[in-house]
N, C-alpha and C positions, 0 to 999 in steps of 0.2 A: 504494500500500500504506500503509495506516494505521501509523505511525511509535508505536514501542514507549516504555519507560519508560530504556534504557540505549544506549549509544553505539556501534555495534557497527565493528569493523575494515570497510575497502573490501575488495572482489575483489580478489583477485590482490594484497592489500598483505601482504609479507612482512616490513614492518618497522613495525608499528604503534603508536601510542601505547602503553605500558604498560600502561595502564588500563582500554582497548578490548577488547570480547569478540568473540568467536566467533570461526570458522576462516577459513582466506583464499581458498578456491573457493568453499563453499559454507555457509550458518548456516538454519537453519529458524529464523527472529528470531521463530516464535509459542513457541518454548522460551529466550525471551529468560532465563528466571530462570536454567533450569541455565546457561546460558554466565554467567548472574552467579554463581552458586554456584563454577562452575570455577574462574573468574579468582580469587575470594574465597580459597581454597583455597591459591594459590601465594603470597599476599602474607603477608607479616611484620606484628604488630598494627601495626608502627607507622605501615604504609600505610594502614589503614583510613577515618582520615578524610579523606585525600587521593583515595581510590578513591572514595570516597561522593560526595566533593565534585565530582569529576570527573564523574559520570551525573548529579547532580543539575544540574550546570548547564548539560549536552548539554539536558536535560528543560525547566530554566527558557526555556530562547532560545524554546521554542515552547511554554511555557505560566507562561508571569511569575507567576502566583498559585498555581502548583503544587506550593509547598513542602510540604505537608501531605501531599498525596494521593499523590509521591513518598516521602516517608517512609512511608506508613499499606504502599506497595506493596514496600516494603521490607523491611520490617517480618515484613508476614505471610508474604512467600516465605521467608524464616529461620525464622521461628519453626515452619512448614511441615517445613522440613527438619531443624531441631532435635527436632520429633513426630519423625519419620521414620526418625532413625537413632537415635532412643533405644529405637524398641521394635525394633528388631533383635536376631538373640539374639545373645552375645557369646561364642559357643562356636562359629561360624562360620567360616570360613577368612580370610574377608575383613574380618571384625571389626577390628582393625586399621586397617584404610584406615578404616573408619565411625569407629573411634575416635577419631582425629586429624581426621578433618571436622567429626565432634561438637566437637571442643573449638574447633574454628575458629567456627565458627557459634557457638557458645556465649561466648564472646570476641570477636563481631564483635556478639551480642546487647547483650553490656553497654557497647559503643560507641554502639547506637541509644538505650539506653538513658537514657547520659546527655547527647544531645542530644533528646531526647522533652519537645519545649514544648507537645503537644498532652496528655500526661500517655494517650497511647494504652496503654500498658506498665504503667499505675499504677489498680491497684484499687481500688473504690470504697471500700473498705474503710481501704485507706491512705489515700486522699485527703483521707477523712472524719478520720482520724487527723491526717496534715498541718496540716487546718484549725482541728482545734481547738488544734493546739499552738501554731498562728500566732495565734488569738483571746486563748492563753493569754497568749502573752506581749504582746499589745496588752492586753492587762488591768491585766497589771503594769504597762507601761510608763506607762499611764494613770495608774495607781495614784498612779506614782513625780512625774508630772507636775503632779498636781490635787497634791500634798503641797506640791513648790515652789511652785504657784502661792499654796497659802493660806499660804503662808509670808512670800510677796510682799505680799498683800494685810494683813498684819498691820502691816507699815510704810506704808500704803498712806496719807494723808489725807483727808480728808471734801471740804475745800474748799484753794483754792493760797491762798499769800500774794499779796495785790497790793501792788505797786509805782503807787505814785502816778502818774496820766497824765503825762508829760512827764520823767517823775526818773529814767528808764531809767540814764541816761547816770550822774547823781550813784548809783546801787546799783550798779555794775559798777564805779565807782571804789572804792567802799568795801568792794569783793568782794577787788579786788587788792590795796589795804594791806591786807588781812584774811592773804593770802596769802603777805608780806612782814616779818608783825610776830614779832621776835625776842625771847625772854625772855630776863630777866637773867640767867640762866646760858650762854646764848650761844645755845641750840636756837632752832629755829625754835618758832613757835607750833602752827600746824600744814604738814603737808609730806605730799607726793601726789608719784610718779614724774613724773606727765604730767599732763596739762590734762582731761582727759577727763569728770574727776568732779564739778570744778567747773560748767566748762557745762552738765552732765545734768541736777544738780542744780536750776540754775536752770530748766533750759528745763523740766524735771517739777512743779518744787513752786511756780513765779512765774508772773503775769500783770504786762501792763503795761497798767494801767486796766482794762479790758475785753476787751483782748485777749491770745491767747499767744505765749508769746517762744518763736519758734521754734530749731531748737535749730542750726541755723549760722549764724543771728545770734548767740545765746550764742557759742556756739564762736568766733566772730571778736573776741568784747571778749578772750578769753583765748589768742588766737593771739599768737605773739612779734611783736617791735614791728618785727622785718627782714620780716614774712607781708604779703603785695599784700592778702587779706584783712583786717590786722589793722582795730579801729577804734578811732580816738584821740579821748581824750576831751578836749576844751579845759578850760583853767583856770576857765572863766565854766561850765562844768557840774559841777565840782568842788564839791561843799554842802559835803563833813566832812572832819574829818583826824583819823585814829585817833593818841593820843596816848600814848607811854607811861607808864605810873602809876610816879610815883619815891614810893615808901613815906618817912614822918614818920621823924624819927632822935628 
């Protein structure tokens, strides 16, 4: 017998999983849906995606790519029987019982609903709506983007400063007393939390001859002098010595 879309009880099993349909002598399993609508019916919302999740993965073991086509069959047996009992008339006897299934189904719809990644639920009408509100705001966002960038590009320069072939070592010495130098009121000259701005600096706006200073070699002349990276300049590469200006009395 060709194997349906939901998990139904064994024969003769009087103590079933929870979640498992139909009756324990006998299930006509080609009415797989109403034994799904029954079970649907006794459970509280907050079973519903546990119930779901439970047929869907009796379905997956024997069809791995079946996510879809379990939903789509989901799907339409609900929405089947949401048609079904809403045009019932409501002057009825049994209206009542249709009542309270309606609002079950109707509340188990808006669970399919917000697991619907196929957008089965969602009309073209909206979807059309969706996409232009998603293009809207990739507009702005662009908008917002291309504003910083030319904002970026206004400090931008034409060409980098070089550094003399060989003189790496004497500019990175003279970067650090730059770093160092106190004015006569006690402040530093200039002061940065961390090290980060100086090496960018360089490794952005300097060449060494012909080449560029990449930017964790910079970052290692301005690592501290305890860093396995740092790197030490010798006295014989040492060219200058920033000196401080004592003003004429």
């Amino acid at each position: 017998m060709t194997e349906g879309f939901f998990k139904f009880r064994s024969r003769f099993n009087f103590s079933p999983h929870p979640y498992e349909i139909g009756n324990p002598i006998f299930s006509n399993r080609k009415l797989e849906d109403n034994f799904f609508a029954l079970k649907l019916y006794s459970l509280p919302g907050g079973k519903y995606k546990a119930f779901y999740d439970f047929h869907l993965d009796h379905y997956l073991l024997r069809n791995p790519d079946g996510r879809e086509a379990f939903f789509r069959k989901v799907n339409r047996s609900i929405q089947r029987r949401i048609i079904f009992y809403s045009g019932k008339n409501p002057f009825k006897s049994e209206y009542e019982i249709h009542s309270t299934n309606l609002d079950k189904l109707e509340a188990f719809q808006e669970f399919l609903n917000s697991i619907d990644e196929w957008n089965v639920n969602t009309s073209t009408e909206k979807m059309l709506s969706q996409k232009d509100a998603e293009i809207a705001l990739l507009k702005i966002n662009l908008a917002d983007l291309q504003d910083r960038f030319d904002k970026v590009l206004e400090y931008e320069a034409s060409e980098k400063i070089v550094i003399n072939s060989g003189s790496i070592a004497a500019f990175m010495d003279l970067m650090r007393q730059l770093r160092k130098q106190v004015l006569p009121n006690g402040k530093r000259l200039v002061v940065t939390q961390g090290h980060s701005p100086w090496y960018k600096m360089v490794a952005k706006n300097f060449v060494h001859g012909d080449k560029p200073i990449s930017l964790a070699t910079a970052q290692n002349y301005f690592s501290p002098e305890n860093s396995s990276k740092h790197i030490f300049i010798s006295d014989e590469d040492k060219a200058f010595d920033i000196v401080s200006h004592v003003p004429d009395k």
